[in-house]
PASEBA-1860 file (N, C-alpha, C; in nm, 3 decimals):
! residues 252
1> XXXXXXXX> 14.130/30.748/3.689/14.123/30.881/3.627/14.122/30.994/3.732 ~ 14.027/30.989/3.862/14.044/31.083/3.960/14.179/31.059/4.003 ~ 14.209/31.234/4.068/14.348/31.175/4.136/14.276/31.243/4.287 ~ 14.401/31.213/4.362/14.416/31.242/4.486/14.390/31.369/4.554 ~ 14.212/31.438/4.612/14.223/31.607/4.681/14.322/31.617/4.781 ~ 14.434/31.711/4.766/14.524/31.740/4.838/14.517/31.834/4.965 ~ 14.592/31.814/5.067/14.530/31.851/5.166/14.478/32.006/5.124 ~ 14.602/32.108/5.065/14.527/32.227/5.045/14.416/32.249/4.962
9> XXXXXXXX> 14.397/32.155/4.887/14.298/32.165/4.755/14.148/32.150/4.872 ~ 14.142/32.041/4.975/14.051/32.049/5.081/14.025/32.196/5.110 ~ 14.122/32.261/5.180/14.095/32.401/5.252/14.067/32.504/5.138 ~ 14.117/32.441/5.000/14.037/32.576/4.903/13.906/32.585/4.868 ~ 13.859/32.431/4.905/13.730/32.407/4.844/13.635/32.422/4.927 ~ 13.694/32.410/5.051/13.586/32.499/5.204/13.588/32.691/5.161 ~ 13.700/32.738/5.119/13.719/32.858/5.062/13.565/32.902/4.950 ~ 13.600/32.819/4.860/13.472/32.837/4.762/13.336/32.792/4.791
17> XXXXXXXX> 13.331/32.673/4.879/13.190/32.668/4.944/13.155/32.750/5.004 ~ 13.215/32.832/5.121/13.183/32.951/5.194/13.111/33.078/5.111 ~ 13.215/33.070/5.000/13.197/33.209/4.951/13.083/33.222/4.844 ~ 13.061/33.107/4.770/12.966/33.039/4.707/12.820/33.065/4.734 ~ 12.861/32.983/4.868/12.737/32.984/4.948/12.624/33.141/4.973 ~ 12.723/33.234/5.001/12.698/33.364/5.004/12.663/33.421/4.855 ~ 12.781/33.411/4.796/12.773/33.469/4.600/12.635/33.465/4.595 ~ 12.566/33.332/4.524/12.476/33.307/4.475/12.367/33.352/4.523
25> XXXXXXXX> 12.297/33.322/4.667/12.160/33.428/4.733/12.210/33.567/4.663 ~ 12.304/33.653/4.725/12.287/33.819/4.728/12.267/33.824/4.548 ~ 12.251/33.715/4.441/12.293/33.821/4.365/12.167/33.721/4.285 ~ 12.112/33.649/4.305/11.993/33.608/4.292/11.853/33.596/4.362 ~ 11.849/33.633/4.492/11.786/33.649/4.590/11.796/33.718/4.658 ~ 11.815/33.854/4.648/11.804/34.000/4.724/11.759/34.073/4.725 ~ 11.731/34.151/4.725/11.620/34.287/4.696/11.655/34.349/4.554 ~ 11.783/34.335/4.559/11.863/34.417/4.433/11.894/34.308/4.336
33> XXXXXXXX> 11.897/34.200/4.332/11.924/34.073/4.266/11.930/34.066/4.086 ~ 11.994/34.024/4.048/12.041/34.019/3.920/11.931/33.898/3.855 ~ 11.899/33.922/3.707/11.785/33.819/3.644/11.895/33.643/3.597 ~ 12.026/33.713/3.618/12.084/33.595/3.594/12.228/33.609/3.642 ~ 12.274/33.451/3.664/12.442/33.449/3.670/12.489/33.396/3.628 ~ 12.658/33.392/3.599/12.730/33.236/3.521/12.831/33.204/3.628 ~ 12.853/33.055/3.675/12.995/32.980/3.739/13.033/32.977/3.607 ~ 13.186/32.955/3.611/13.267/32.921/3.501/13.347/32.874/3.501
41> XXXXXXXX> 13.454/32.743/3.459/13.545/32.688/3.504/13.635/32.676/3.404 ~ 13.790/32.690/3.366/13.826/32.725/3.253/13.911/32.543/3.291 ~ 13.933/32.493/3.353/14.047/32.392/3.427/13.911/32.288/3.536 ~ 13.806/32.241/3.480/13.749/32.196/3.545/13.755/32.069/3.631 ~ 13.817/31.999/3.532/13.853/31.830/3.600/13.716/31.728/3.597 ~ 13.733/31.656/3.632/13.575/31.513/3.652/13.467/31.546/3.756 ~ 13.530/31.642/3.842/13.417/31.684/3.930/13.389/31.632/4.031 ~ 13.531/31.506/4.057/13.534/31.406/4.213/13.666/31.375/4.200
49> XXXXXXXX> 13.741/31.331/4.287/13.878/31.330/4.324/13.849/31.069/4.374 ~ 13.964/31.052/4.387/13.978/30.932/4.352/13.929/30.867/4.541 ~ 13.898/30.962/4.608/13.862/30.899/4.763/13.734/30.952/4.783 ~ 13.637/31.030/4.635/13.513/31.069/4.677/13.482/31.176/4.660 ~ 13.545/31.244/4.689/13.530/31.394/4.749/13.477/31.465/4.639 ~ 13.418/31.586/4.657/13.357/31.650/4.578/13.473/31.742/4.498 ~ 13.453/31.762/4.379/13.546/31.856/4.340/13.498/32.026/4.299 ~ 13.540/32.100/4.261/13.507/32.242/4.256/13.345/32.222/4.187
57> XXXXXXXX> 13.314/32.189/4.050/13.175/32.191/3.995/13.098/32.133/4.067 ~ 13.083/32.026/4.163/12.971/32.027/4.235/12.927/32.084/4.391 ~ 13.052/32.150/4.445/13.053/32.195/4.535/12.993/32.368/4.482 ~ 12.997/32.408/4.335/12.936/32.552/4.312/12.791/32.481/4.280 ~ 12.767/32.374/4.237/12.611/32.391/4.185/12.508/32.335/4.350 ~ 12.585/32.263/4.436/12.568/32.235/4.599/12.487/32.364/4.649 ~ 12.655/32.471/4.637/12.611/32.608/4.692/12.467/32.683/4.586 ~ 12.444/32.676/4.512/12.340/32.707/4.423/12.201/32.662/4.482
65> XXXXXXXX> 12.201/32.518/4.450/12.085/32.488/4.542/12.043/32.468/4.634 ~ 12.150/32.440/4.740/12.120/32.497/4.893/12.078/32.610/4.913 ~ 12.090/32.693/4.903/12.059/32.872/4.873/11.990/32.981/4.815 ~ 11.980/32.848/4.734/11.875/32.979/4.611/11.756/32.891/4.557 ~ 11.641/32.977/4.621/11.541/32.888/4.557/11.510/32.831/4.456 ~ 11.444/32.734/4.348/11.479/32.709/4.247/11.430/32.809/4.172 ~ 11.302/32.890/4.154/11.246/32.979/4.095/11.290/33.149/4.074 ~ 11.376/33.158/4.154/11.508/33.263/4.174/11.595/33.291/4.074
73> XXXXXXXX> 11.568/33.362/3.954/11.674/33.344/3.838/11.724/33.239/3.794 ~ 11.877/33.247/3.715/11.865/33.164/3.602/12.061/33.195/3.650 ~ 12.079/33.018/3.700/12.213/33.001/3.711/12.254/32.935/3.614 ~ 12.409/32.958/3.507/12.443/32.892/3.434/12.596/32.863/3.470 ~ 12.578/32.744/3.420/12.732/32.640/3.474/12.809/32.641/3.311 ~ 12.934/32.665/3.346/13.046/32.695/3.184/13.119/32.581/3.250 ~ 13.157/32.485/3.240/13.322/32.378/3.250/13.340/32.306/3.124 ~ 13.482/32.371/3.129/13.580/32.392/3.029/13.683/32.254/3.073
81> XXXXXXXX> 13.725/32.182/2.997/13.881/32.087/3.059/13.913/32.043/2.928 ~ 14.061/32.061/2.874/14.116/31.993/2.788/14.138/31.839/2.769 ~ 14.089/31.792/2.864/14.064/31.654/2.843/13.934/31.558/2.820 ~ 13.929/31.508/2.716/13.784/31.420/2.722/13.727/31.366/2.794 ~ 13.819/31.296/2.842/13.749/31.191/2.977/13.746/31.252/3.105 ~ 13.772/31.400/3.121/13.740/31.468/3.218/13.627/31.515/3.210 ~ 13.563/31.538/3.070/13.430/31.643/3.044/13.362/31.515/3.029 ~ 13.408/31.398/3.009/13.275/31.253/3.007/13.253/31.218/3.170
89> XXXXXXXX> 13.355/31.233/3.252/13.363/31.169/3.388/13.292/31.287/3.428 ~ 13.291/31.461/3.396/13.204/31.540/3.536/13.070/31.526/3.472 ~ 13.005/31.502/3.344/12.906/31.457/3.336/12.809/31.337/3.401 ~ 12.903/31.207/3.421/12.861/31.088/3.528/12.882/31.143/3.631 ~ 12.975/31.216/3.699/12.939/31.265/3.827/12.839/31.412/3.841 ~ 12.822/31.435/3.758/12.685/31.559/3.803/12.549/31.444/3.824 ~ 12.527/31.342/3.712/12.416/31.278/3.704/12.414/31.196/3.845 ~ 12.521/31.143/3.937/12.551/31.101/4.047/12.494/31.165/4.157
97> XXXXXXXX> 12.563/31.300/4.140/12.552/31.396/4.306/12.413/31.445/4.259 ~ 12.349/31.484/4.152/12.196/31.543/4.153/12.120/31.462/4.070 ~ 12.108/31.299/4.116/11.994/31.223/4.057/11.867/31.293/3.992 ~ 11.799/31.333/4.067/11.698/31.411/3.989/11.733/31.594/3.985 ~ 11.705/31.653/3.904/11.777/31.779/3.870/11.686/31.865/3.931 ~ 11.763/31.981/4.019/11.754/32.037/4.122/11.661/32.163/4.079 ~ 11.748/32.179/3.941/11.633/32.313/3.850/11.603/32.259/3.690 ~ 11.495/32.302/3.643/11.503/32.268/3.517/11.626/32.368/3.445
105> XXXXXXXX> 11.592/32.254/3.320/11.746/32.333/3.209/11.759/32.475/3.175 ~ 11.639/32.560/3.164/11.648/32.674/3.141/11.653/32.776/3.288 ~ 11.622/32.707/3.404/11.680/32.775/3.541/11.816/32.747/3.570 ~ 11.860/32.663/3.521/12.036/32.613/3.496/12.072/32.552/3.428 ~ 12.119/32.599/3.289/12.160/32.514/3.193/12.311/32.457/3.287 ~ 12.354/32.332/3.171/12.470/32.352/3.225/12.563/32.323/3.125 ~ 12.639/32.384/3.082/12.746/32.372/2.963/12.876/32.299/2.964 ~ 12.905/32.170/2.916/13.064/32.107/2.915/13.079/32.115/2.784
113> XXXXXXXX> 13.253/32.102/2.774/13.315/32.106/2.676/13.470/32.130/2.678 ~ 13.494/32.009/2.576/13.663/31.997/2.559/13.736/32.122/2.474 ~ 13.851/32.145/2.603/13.888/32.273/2.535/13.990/32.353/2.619 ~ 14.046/32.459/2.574/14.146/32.523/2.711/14.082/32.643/2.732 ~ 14.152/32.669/2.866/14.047/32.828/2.865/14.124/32.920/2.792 ~ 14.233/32.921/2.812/14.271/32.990/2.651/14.212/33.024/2.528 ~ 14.176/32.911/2.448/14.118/32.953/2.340/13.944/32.911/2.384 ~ 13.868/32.819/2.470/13.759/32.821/2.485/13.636/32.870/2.570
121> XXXXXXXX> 13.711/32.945/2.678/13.620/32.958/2.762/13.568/33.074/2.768 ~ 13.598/33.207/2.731/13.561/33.339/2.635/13.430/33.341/2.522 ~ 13.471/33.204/2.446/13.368/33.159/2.351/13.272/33.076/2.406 ~ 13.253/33.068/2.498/13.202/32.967/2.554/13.087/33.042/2.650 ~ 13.165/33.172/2.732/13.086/33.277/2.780/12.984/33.363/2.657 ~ 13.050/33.354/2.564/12.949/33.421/2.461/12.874/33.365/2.388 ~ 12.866/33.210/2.372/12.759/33.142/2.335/12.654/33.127/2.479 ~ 12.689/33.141/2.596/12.560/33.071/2.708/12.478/33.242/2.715
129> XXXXXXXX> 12.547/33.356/2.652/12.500/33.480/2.701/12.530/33.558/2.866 ~ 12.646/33.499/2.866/12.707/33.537/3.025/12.734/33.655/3.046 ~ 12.756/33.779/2.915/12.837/33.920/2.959/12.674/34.014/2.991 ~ 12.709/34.079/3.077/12.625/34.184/3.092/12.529/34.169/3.222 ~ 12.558/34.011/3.272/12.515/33.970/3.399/12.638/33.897/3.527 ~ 12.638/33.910/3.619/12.738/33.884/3.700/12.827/33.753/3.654 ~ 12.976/33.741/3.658/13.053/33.570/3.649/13.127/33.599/3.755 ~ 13.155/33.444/3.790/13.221/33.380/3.889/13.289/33.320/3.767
137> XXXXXXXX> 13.435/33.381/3.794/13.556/33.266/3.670/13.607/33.187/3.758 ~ 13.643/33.071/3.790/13.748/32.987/3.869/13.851/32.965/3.756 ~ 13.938/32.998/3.774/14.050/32.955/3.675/14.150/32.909/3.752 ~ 14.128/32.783/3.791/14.252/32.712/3.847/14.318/32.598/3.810 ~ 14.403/32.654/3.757/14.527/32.623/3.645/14.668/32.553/3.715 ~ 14.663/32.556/3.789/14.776/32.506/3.892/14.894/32.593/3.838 ~ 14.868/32.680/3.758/15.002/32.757/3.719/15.081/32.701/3.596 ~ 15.046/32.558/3.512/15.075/32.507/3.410/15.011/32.528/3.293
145> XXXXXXXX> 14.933/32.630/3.278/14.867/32.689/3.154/14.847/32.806/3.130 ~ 14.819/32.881/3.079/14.775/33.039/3.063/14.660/33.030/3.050 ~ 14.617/33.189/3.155/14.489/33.214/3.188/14.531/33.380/3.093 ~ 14.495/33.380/2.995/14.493/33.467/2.872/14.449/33.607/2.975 ~ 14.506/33.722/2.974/14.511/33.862/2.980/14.391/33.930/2.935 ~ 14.364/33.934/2.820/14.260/33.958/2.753/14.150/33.923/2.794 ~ 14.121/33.805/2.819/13.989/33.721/2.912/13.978/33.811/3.013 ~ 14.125/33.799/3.126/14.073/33.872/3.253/14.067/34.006/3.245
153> XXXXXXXX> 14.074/34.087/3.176/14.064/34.254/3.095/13.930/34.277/3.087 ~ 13.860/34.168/3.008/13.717/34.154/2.946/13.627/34.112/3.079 ~ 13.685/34.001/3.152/13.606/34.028/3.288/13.582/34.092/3.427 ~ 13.696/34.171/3.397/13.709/34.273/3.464/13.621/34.414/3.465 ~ 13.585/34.430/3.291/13.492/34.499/3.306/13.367/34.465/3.298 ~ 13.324/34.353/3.326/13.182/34.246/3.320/13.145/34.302/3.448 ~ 12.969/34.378/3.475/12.926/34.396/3.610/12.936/34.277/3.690 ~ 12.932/34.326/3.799/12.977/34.233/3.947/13.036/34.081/3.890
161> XXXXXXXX> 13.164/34.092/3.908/13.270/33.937/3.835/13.351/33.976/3.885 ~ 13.361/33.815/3.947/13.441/33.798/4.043/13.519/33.730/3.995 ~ 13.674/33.674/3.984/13.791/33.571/3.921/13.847/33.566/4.050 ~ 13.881/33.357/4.012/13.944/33.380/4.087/14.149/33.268/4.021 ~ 14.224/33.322/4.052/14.350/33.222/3.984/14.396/33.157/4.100 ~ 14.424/33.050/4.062/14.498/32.958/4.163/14.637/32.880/4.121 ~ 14.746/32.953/4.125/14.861/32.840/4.079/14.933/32.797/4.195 ~ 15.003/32.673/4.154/15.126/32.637/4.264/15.217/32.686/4.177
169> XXXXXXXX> 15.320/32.784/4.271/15.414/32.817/4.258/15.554/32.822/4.178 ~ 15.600/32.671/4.190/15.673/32.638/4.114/15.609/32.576/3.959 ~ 15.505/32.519/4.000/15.431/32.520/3.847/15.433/32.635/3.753 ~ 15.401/32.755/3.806/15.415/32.902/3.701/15.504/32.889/3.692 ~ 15.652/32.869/3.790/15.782/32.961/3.789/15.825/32.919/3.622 ~ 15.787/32.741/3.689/15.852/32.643/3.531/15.811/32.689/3.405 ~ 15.643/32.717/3.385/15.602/32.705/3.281/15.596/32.888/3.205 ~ 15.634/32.990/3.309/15.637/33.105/3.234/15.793/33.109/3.184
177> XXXXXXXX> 15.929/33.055/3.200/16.026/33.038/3.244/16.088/32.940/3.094 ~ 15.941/32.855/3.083/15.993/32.749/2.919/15.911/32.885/2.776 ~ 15.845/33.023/2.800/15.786/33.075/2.704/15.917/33.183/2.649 ~ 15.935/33.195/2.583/15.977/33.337/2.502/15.928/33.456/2.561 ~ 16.045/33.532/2.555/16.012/33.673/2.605/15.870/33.742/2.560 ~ 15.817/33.745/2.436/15.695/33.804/2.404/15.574/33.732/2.486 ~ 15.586/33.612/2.488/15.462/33.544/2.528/15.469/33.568/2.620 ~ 15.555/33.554/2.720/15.582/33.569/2.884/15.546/33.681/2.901
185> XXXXXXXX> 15.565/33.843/2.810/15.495/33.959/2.835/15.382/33.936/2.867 ~ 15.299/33.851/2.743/15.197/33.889/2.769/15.103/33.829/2.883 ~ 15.137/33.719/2.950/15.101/33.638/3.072/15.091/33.739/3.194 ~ 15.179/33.870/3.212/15.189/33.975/3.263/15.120/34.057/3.215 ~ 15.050/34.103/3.164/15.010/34.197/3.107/15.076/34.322/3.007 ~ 15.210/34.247/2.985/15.293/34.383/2.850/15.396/34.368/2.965 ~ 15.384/34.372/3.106/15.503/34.423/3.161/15.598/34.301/3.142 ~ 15.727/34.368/3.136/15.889/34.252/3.137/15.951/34.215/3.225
193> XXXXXXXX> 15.917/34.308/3.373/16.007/34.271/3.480/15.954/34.121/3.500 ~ 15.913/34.025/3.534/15.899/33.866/3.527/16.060/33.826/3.484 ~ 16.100/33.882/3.341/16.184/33.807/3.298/16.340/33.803/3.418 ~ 16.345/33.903/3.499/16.449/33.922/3.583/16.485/33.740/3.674 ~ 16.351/33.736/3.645/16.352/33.599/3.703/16.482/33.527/3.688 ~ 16.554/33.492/3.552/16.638/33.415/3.519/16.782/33.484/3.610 ~ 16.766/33.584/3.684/16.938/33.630/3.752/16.924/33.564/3.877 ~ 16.822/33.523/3.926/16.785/33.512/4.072/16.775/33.377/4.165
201> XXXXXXXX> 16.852/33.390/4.237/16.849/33.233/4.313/16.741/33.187/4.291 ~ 16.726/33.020/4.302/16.611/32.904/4.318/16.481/32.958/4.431 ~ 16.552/32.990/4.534/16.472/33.016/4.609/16.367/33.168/4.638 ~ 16.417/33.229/4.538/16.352/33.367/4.511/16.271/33.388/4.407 ~ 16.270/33.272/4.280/16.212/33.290/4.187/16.063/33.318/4.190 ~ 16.021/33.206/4.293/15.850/33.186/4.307/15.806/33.312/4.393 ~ 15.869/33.379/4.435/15.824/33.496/4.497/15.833/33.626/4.396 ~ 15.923/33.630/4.339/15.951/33.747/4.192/15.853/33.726/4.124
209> XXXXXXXX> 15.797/33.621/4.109/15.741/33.554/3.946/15.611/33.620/3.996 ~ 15.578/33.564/4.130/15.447/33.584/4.164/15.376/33.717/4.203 ~ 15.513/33.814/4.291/15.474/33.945/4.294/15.426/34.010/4.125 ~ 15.499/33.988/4.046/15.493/34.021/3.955/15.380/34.056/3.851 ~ 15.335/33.934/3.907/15.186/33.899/3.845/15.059/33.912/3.939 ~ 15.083/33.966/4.042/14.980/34.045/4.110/14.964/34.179/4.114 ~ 15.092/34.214/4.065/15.109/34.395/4.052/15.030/34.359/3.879 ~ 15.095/34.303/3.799/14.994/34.313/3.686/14.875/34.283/3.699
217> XXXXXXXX> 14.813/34.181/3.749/14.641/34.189/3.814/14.642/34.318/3.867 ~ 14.640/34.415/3.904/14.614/34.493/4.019/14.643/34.572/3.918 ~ 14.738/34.647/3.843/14.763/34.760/3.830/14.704/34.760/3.676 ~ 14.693/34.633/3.597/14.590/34.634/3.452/14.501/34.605/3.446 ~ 14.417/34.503/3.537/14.328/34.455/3.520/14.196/34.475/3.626 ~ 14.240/34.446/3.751/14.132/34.452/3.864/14.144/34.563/3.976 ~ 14.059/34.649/4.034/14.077/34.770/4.136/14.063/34.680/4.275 ~ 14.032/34.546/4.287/14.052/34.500/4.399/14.106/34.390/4.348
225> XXXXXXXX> 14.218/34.337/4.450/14.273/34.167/4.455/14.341/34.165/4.568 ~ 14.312/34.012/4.600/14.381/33.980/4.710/14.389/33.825/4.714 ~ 14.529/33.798/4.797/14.594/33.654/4.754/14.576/33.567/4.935 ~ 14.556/33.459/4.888/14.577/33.354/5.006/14.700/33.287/4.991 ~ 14.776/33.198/5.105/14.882/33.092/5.030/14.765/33.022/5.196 ~ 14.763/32.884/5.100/14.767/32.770/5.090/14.849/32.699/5.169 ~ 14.938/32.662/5.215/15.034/32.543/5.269/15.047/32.479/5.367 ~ 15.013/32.400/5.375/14.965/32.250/5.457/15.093/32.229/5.471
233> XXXXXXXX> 15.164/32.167/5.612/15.286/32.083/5.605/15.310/32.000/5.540 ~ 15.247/31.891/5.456/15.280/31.802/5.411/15.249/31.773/5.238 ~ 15.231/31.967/5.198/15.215/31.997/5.055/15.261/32.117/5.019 ~ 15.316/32.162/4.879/15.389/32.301/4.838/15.283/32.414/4.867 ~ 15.335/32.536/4.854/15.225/32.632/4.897/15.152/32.625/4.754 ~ 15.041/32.691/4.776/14.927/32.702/4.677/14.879/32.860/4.661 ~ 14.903/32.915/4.619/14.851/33.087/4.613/14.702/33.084/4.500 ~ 14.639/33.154/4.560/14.512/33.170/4.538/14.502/33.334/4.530
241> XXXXXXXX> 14.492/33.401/4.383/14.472/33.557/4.356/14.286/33.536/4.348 ~ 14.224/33.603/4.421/14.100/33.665/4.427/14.083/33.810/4.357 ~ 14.041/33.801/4.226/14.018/33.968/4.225/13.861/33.985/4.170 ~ 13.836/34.135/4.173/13.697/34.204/4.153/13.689/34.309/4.085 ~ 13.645/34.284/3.955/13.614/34.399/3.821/13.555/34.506/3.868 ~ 13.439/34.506/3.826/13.299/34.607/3.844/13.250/34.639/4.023 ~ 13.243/34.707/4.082/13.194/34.657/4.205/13.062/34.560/4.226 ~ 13.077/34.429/4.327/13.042/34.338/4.320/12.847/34.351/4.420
249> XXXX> 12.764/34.281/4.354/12.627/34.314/4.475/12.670/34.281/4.574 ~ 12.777/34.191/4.619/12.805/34.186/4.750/12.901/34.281/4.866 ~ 12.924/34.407/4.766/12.965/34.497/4.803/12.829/34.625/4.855 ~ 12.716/34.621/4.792/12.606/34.726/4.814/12.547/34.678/4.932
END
């Protein structure tokens, strides 16, 4: 059932431990510190890869309790995966990596559930009580699903929330490329230039597709973003959009 962490999927997940690591103290343990936070994962997976390795959910709840005392507010975990045996497998692997539990349930609940972030992970923020206190969205989608407009609109104006998208390249190019002109608007935010895509050599598409959809992050949704690529010699590039709603406590 695990598959294989790829070399860049390694260097993203040193990316989110780093930043993790930091997130969680300033905004639970600071002078200015928030009474609560939410991780959120709309594309979560089993939570271990097939050689061990840690996958994104335990490397954020790692950074949590390395960092933040347990008595320090109230961290809540959202993972979301359309597959069953992904939301049964990161359950055996949470009970794995934190044998005995690091905080009680009401210092960190932690929420699974089968579902897409499309239609579940919005509802999912509004049943744990996540708006009105800082989120961390990971929405990494590899670029084969939609990460709904509306969601990132709504967390954009959520105080200090941070998103972050991660597709491979040709994964979006394909999958905005099989939608209808309306739907494909709206993956952009209303705007149409995306569709130009179809005049344009093979080798230009993943760069059109992608500018495209960072000028729509940027110009509808978030006052800060900024992109990494990813690419290991011996894997496709990986682009990683970072953006920031509200100004973040780690900005004060």
């Amino acid at each position: 059932m695990p598959w294989q962490c790829a070399e860049h999927t390694g260097a993203k997940h040193e990316i989110y431990r780093r930043y993790l690591e930091r997130w969680f103290p300033i905004l639970l343990a600071s002078s200015n510190a928030y009474p609560s936070v939410t991780y959120a994962e709309g594309f979560a997976g089993p939570g271990v890869y097939s050689g061990g390795e840690d996958g994104s959910p335990v490397i954020a709840i790692r950074a949590l309790v390395g960092e933040v005392p347990p008595n320090k507010g109230i961290a809540r975990f959202v993972f979301i995966d359309d597959d069953q045996r992904c939301v049964d497998m990161l359950g055996e692997t949470l009970l794995k990596a934190f044998p005995k539990r690091p905080r009680t349930d009401a210092a960190m609940p932690v929420w699974r559930k089968k579902g897409t972030c499309a239609e579940d992970l919005e509802v999912a923020l509004d049943r744990v009580q996540a708006w009105g206190q800082p989120i961390f969205a990971n929405l990494d989608s590899w670029g084969n699903a939609p990460v709904p407009f509306k969601l990132l609109q709504r967390l954009a104006t959520n105080v200090s929330t941070e998103v972050i998208v991660t597709l491979l390249p040709q994964h979006f190019v394909r999958f905005v490329s099989r939608l209808d002109k309306e739907k494909g608007d709206d993956v952009f935010g209303g705007d149409p230039h995306w569709r130009d895509v179809v005049n344009l050599p093979p080798e230009a598409k993943s760069r059109h597709i992608l500018t495209c959809y960072r000028k729509a992050l940027k110009q509808r949704v978030f006052h800060t973003c900024w992109t990494s690529n990813l690419s290991p010699a011996t894997a496709s590039p990986c682009i990683s959009s970072s953006a920031r709603g509200i100004p973040s406590a780690c900005r004060r």
